[in-house]
VEXPA-545021 format. One record per residue (C-alpha): z, x, y; residue number from 0; residue in three letters. Coordinates in steps of 0.001 Angstrom, whole numbers. Each point is the difference from the previous one (the first is absolute). Example, Ala and Ser with C-alpha at 12.3 -4.5 7.8 and 13.67 -1.06 7.14 Angstrom:
<drengu <7800, 12300, -4500>, 0, ALA>,
<drengu <-660, 1370, 3440>, 1, SER>,
//
This chain:
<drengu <-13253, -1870, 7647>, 0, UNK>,
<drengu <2659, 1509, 2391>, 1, UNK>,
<drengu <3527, -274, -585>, 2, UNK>,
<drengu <1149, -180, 3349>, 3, UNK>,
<drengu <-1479, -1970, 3045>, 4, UNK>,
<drengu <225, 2877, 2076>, 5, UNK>,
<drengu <-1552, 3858, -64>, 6, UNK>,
<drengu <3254, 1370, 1898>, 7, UNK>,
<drengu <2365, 2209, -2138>, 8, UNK>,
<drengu <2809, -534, 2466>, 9, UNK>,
<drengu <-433, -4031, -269>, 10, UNK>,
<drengu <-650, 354, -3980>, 11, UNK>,
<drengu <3618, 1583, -232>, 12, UNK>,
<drengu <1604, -2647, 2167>, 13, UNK>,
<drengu <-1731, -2534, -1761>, 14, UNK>,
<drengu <1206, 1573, -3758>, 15, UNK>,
<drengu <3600, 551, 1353>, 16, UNK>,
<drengu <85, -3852, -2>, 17, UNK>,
<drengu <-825, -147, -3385>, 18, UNK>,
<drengu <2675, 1638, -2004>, 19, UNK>,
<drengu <1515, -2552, -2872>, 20, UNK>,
<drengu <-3214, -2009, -53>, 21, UNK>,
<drengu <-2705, 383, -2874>, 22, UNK>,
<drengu <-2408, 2328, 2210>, 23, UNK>,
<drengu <2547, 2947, -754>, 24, UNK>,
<drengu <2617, 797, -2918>, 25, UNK>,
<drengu <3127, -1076, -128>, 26, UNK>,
<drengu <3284, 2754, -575>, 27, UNK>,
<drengu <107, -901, -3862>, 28, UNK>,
<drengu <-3843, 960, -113>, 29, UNK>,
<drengu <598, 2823, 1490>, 30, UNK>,
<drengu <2541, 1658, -1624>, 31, UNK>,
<drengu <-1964, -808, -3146>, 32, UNK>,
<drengu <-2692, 1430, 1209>, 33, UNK>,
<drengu <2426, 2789, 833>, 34, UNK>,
<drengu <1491, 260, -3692>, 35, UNK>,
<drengu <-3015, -166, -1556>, 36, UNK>,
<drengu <-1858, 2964, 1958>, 37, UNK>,
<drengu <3390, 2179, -255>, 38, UNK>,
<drengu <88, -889, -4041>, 39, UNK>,
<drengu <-3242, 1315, -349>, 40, UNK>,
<drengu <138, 3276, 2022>, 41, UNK>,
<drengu <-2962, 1316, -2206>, 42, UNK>,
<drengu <-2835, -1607, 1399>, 43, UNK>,
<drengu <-468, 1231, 2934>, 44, UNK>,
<drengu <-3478, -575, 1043>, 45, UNK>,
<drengu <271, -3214, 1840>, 46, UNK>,
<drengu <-1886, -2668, 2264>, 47, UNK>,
<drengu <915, -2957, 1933>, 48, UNK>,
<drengu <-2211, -2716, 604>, 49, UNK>,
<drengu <240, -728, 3829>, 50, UNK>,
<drengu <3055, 1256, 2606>, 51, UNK>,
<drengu <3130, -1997, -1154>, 52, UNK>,
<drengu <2048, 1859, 1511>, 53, UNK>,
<drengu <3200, -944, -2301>, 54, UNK>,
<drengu <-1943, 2124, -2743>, 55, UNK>,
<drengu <-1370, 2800, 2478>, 56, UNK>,
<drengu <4186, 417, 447>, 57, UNK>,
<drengu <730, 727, -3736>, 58, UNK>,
<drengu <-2726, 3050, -41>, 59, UNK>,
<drengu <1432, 1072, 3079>, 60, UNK>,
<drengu <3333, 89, -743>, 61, UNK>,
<drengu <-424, 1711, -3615>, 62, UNK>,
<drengu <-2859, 2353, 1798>, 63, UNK>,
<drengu <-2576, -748, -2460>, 64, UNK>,
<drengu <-3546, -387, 930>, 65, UNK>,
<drengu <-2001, -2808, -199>, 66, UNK>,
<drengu <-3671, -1654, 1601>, 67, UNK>,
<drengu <-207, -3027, 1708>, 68, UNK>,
<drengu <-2698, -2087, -133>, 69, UNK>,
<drengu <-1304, -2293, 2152>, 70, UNK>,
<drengu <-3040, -1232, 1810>, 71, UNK>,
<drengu <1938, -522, 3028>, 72, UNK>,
<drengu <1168, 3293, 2175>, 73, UNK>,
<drengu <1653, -2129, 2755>, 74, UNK>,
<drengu <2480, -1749, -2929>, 75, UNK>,
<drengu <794, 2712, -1628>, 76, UNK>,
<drengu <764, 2311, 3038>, 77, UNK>,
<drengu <2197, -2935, 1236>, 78, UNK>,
<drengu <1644, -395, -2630>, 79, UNK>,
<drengu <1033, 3785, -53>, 80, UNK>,
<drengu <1823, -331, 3005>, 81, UNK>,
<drengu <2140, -2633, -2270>, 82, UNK>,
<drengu <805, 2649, -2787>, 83, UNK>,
<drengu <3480, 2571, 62>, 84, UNK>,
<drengu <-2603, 2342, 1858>, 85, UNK>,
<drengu <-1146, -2562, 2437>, 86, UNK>,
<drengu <-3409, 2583, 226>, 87, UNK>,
<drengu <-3670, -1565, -367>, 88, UNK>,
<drengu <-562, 2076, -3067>, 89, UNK>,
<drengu <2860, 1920, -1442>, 90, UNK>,
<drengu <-254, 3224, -1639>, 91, UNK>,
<drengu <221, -740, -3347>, 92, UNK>,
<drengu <-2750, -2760, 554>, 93, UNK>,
<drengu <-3908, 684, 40>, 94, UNK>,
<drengu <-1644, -3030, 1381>, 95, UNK>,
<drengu <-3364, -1172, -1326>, 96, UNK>,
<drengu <-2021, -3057, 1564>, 97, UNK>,
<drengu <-1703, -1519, -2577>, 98, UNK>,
<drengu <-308, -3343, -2065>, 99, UNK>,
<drengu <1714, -1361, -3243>, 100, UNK>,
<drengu <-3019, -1585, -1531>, 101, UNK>,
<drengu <-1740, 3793, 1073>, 102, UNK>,
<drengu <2039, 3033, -970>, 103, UNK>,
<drengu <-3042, 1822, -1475>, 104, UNK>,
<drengu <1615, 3093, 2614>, 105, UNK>,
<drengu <3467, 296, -1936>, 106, UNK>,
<drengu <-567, 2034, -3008>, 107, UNK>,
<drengu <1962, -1039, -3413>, 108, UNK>,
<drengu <3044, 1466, -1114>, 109, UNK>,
<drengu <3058, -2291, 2085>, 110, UNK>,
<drengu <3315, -75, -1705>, 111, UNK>,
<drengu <1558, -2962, 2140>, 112, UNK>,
<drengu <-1371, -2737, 1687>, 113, UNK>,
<drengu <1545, -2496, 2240>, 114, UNK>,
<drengu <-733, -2838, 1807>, 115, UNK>,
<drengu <2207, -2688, 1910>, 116, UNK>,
<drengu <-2315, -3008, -172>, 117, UNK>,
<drengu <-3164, 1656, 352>, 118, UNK>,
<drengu <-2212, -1857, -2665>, 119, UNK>,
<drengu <1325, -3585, 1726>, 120, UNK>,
<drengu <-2244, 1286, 3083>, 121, UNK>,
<drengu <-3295, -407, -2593>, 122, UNK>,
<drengu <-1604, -3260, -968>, 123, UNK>,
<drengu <1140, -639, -3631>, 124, UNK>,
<drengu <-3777, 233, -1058>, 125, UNK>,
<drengu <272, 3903, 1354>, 126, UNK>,
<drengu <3526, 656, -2037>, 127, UNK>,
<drengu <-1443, 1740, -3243>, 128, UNK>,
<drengu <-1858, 2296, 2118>, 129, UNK>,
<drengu <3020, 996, 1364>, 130, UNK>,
<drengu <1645, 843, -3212>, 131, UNK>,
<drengu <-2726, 1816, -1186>, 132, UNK>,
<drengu <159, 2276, 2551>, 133, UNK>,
<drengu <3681, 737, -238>, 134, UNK>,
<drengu <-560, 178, -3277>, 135, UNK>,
<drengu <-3070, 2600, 157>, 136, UNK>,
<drengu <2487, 1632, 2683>, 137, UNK>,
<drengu <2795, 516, -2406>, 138, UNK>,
<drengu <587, 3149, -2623>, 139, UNK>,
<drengu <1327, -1328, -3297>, 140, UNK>,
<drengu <3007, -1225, 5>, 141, UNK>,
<drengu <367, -552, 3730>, 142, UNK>,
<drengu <1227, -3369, 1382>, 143, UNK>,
<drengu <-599, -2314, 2656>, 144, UNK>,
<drengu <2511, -1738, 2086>, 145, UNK>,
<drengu <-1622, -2633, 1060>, 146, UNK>,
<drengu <1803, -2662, 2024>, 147, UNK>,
<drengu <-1738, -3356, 448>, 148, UNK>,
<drengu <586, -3767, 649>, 149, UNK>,
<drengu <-933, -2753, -2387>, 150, UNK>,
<drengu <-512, -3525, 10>, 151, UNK>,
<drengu <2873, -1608, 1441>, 152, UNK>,
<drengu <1472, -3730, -2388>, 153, UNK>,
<drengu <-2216, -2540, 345>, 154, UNK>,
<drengu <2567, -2399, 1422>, 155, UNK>,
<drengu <-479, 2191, 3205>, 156, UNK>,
<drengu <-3500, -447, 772>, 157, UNK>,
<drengu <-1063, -2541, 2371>, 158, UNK>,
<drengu <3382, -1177, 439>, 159, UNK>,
<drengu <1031, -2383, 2842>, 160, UNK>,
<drengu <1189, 2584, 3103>, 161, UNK>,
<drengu <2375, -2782, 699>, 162, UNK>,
<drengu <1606, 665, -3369>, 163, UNK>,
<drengu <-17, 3441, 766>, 164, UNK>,
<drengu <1884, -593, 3256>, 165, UNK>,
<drengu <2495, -2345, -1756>, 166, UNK>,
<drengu <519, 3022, -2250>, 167, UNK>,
<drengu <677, 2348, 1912>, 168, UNK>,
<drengu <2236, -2324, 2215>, 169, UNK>,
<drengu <2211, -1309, -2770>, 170, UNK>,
<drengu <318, 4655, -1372>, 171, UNK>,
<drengu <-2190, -428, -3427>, 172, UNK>,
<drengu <-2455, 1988, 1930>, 173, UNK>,
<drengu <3011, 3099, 925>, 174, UNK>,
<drengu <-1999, 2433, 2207>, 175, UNK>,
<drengu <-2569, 283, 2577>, 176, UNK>,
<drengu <-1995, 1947, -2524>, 177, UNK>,
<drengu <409, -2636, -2848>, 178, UNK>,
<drengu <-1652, -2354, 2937>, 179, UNK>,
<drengu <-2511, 2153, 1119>, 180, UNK>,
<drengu <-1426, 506, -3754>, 181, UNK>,
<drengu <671, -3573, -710>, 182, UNK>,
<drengu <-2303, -739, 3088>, 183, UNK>,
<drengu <-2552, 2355, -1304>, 184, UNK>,
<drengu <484, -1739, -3684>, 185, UNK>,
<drengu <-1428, -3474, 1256>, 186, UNK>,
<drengu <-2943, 1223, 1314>, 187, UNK>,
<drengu <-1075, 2186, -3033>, 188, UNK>,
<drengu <-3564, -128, -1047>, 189, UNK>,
<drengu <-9, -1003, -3983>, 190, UNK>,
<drengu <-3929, 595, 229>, 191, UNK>,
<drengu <-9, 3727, 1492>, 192, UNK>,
<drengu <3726, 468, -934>, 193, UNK>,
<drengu <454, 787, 4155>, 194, UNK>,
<drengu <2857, -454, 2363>, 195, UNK>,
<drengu <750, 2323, 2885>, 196, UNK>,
<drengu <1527, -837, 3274>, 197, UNK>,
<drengu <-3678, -507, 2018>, 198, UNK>,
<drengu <-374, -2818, -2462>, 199, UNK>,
<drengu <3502, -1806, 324>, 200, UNK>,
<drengu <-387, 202, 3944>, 201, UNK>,
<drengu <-3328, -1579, -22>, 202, UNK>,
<drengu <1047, -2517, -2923>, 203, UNK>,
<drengu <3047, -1373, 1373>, 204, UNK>,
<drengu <-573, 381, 4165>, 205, UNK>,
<drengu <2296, 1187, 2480>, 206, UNK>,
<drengu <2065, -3582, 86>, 207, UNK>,
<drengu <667, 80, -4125>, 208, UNK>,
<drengu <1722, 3600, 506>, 209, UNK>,
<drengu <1672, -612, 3515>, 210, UNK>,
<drengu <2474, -2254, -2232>, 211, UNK>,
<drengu <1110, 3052, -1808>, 212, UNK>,
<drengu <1144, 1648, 3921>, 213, UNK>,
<drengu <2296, 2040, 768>, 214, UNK>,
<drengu <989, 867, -3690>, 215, UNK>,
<drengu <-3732, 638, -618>, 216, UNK>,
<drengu <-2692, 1143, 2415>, 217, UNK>,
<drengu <-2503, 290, -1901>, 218, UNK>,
<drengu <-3058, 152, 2192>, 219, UNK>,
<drengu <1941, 2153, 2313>, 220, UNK>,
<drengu <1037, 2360, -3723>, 221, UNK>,
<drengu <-3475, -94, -1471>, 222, UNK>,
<drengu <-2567, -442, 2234>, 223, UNK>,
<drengu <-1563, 3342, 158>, 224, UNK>,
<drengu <542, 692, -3406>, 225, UNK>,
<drengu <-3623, -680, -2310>, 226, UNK>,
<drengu <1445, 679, -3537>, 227, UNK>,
<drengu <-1369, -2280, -2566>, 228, UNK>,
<drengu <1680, 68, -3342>, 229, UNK>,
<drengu <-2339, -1170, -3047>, 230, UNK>,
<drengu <2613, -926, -2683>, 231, UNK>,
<drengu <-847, -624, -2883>, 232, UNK>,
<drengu <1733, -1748, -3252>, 233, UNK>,
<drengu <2235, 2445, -1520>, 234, UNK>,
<drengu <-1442, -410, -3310>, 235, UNK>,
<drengu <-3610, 353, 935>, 236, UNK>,
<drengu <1248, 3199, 1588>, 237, UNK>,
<drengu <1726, 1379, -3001>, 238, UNK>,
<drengu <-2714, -1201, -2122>, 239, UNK>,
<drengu <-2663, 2250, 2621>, 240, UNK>,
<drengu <1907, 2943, -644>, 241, UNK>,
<drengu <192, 437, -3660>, 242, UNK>,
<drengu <-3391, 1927, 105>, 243, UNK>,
<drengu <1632, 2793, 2054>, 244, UNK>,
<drengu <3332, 477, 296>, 245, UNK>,
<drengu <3013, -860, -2283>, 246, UNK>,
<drengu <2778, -1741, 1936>, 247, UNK>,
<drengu <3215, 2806, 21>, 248, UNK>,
<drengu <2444, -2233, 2323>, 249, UNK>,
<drengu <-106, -3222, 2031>, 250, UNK>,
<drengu <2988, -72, 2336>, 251, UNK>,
<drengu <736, -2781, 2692>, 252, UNK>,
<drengu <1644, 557, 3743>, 253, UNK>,
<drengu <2541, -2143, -460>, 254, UNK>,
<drengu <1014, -849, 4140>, 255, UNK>,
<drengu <-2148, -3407, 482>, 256, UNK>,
<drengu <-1104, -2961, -2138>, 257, UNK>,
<drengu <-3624, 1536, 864>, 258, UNK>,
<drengu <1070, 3100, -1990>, 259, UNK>,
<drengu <-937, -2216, -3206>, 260, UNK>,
<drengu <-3798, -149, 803>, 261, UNK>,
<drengu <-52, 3932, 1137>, 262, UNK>,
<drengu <276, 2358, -3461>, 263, UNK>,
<drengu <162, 3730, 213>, 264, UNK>,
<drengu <-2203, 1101, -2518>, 265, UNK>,
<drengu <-110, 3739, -1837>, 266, UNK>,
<drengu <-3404, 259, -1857>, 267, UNK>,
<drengu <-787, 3010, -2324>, 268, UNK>,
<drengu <-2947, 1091, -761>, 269, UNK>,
<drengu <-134, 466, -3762>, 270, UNK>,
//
């Protein structure tokens, strides 16, 4: 599945410029913990990223430390060089190779840093422990894992009433455009497949539910060439998942939206 509705790096990079504060890319308080924790650990310096964010592309940059990207797209990740402090394709402390996360028979063992904003939420929950146990198989001991990720959002927003949601947001419980967005997003989760993305809430809720939430909120206009789906699981069944790979080091939580509280930060060390 693509993540973008388009092949063009030039549109790709308009499109992601739109996306800044929503949950497709990290907020400033993820950042600069992403920031704190890669500077705090200056000794492992062997380091890959899963896919181009280029928020995280700008912190190896900046402290001039190599690191792989990888990704099975070319056209994302170029694009989203263009978004990083060296606005270049590929930068020079970054060796690009195309591959897949369920496939990485090509990288050879021996990472001391992994990092990844939201990359498992692009696999099927079923597909998650494969994931792991590659990072995991990736990993020297006592390496760790930053692995971003939504989870299941509170029950009390699934399926709710976009009416509701409206009256919300109308009336300030709902504070931000990116509170609504998500919240939009949170009624039309999946509790079977543990799916939401923003394909799904345009084609659950039609153009005339989200024209009430205009000008504040375009969000066909925002998100309609962007493909991400987001499998989130429950937290717990997450945490429970990981226990046969990784110890949990940190959880930390952006802190700028009411969305921040289903979006943990976590650092996972491999024993």
């Amino acid at each position: 599945m693509k993540y973008m509705l388009t092949e063009s790096e030039e549109k790709i990079i308009h499109e992601w410029t739109k996306y800044a504060g929503y949950t497709v890319r990290p907020l400033p308080s993820t950042v600069h913990y992403y920031q704190s924790t890669i500077l705090s650990r200056s000794a492992l310096k062997h380091a890959m990223i899963y896919g181009g964010t280029p928020e995280i592309r700008g912190i190896f940059q900046q402290i001039d430390r190599s690191v792989i990207l990888l990704d099975r797209s070319p056209q994302m990740v170029k694009a989203m060089g263009y978004l990083t402090p060296a606005k270049q394709a590929i930068a020079c402390n970054e060796k690009y190779i195309e591959g897949d996360w369920l496939d990485m028979d090509k990288l050879s063992q021996g990472f001391d840093l992994l990092i990844g904003d939201d990359a498992i939420n692009m696999l099927p929950w079923s597909q998650f422990k494969i994931f792991l146990q590659n990072a995991y198989r990736l990993l020297k001991r006592g390496g760790i894992f930053i692995c971003h990720l939504l989870v299941k959002p509170d029950e009390c927003f699934i399926g709710q009433n976009v009416g509701d949601i409206y009256s919300a947001y109308t009336k300030g419980s709902i504070q931000s455009i990116y509170d609504l967005a998500s919240r939009l997003n949170f009624t039309c989760y999946d509790r079977a497949s543990y799916r939401m993305g923003w394909q799904q809430t345009i084609a659950a809720l039609g153009e005339e539910n989200l024209a009430l939430f205009k000008p504040s909120l375009d969000f066909i206009a925002t998100f309609g060439l962007c493909n991400s789906y987001f499998y989130c699981p429950p937290q717990a069944y997450f945490e429970a998942m990981l226990k046969s790979y990784f110890y949990i080091d940190e959880i930390f939580y952006p802190h700028e939206h009411d969305y921040c509280q289903f979006e943990p930060v976590y650092v996972l060390k491999k024993p």
